[in-house]
N, C-alpha and C positions, 0 to 999 in steps of 0.2 A: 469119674473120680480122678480120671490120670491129669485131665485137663484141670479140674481143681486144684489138684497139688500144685502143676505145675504153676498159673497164676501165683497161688497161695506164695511159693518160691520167691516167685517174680515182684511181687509186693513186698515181700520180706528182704529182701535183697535191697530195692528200693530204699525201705525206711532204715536200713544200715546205712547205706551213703550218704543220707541226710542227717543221718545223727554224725556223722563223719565230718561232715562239712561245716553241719551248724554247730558242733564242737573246736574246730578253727576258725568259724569267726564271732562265737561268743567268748572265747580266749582273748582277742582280740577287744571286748567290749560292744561288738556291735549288735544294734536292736533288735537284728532277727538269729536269735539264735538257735539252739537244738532241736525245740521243738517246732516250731517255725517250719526249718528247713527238712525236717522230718516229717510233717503232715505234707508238705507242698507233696514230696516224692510218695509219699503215699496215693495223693489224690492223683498226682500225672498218671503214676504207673496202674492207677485204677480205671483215668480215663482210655490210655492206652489200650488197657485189655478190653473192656467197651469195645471200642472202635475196631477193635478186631474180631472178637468173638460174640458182640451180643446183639449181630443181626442174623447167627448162621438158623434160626429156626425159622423164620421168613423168605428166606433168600434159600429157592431149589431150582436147579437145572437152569439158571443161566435169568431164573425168573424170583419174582415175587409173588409170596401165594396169597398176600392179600393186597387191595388195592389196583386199581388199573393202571395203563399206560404208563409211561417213567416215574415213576413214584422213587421215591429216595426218603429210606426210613429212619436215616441219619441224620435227615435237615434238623430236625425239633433239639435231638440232642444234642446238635453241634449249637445249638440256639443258647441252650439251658448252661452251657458252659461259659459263653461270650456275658449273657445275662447275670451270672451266678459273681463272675470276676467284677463287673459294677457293682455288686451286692457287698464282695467283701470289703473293694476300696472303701464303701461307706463306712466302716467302722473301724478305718485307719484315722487317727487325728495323730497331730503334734503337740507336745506339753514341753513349751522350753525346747532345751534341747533331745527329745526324747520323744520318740515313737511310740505311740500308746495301739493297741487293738489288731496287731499283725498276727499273734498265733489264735487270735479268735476269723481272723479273716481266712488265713489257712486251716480252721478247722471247716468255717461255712464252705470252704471249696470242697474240703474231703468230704462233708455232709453231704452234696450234691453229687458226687460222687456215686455215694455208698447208694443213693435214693435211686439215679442212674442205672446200677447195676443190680437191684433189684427188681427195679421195674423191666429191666430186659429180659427180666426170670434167672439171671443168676446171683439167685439169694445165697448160695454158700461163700460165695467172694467176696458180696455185701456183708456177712457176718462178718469174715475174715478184716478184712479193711476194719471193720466199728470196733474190733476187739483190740487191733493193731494202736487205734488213733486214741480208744478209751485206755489201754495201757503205759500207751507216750506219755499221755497227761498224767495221768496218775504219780507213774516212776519220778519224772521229770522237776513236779510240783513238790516232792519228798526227794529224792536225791539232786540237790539242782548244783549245774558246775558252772563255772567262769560266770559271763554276765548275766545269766538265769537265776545265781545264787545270789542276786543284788535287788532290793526294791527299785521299783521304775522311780522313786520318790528319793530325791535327794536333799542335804544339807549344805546351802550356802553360807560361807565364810567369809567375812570381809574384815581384815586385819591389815597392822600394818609391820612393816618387814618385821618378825621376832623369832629370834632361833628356837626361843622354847618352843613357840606354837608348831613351828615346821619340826620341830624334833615330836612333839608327839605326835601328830599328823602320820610322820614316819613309821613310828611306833604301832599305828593303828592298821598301816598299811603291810608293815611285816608281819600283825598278827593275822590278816587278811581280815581285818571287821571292816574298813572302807578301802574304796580305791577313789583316786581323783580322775573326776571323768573329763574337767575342766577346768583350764587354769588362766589368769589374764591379772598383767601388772602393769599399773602404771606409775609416774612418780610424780608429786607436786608439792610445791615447797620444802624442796629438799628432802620428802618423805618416799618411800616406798610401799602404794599400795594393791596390798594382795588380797583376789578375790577366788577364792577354788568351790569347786563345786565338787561335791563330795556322793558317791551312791555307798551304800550302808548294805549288807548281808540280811537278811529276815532275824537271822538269831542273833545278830548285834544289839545290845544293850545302848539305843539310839538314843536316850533319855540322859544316860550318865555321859554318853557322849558330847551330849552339846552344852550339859552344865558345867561338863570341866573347860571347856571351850569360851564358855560364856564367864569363866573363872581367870580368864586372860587380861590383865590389864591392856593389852594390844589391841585387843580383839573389840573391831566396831559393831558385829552384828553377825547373829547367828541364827537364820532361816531356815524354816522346815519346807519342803515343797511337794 
């Protein structure tokens, strides 16, 4: 039980510094944010204890009690790790400028993890981790902060220079309903034109958004993405 705890510790500790981190760099806006970085450190700190603790019922007195000659009961797992990281890349893609499938890719590692550390027989660590990574998600998807709190799906803008447009753009960015993720201007015949890429909050009213936008005599075109 003491050794429980302690992992249990060890894990929990883990997914605090990763909500720590992935909280300064979804402030920032970047693609892997809290929970992301908080499933990774879940699944490390899971593999870690694995690798330390969950060959000791096989491994006595200098030997192994099953298997002959040098056997090493750690190849497979170290396998299922290497193997399991091609698995998540796969359902990493790019959309635009935007990272689609990173905290489902850091769940399949935790998944593997957890799957890991029961098959080594320590199924209370395996509970502990799936209750950790199912309450991330849960919290996370309902209280979401900085770039977690924004649909992956943005609204392109393509106008040409007009204060009102940029004044309510402002307007929308004070009351935190979008932020601008990206911005690019160019100028041609004398004109100024501006193109922003816009991410929108889940509870933003995206519809009234882009028909007042589309209410801009400036304004050339307004895309959902």
């Amino acid at each position: 039980m003491e050794l429980i705890l302690l992992c249990a510790g060890r894990i929990g500790l883990a997914c605090l510094c990763g909500i720590v981190i992935g909280f300064e760099r979804t402030t920032r806006l970047k693609d892997a944010g809290i929970r992301t970085h908080c499933i990774i450190a879940i699944a490390a700190s899971l593999f870690m204890i694995i690798s330390k603790y969950g060959f000791s019922d096989i491994y006595v007195d200098g030997g192994y009690l099953y298997g002959i000659g040098n056997v090493d009961a750690a190849r497979v797992a170290a396998q299922v790790v290497t193997g399991i990281g091609f698995l998540g890349a796969g359902v990493i893609f790019r959309d635009g400028d935007t990272l689609k499938g990173l905290s489902t890719a850091a769940g399949v590692l935790a998944t593997a993890g957890i799957g890991m550390a029961i098959g080594a027989g320590m199924w209370e660590i395996g509970l502990v981790a799936t209750a950790m990574v199912v309450l991330i998600q849960l919290l996370f998807h309902v209280f979401s902060l900085g770039f977690d709190a924004y649909s992956d799906k943005g609204v392109t803008v393509e106008f040409t220079e007009d204060k009102e447009v940029s004044k309510y753009i402002e307007s929308l960015e004070k009351a935190k309903s979008v932020r601008v993720k990206s911005i690019s201007v160019t100028k041609a015949a004398g004109e100024t034109q501006c193109s922003l890429h816009l991410i929108y909050k889940y509870k933003a009213n995206i519809a009234e958004i882009i028909e007042t936008l589309s209410g801009f005599a400036s304004v050339h075109s307004v895309s959902l993405k």
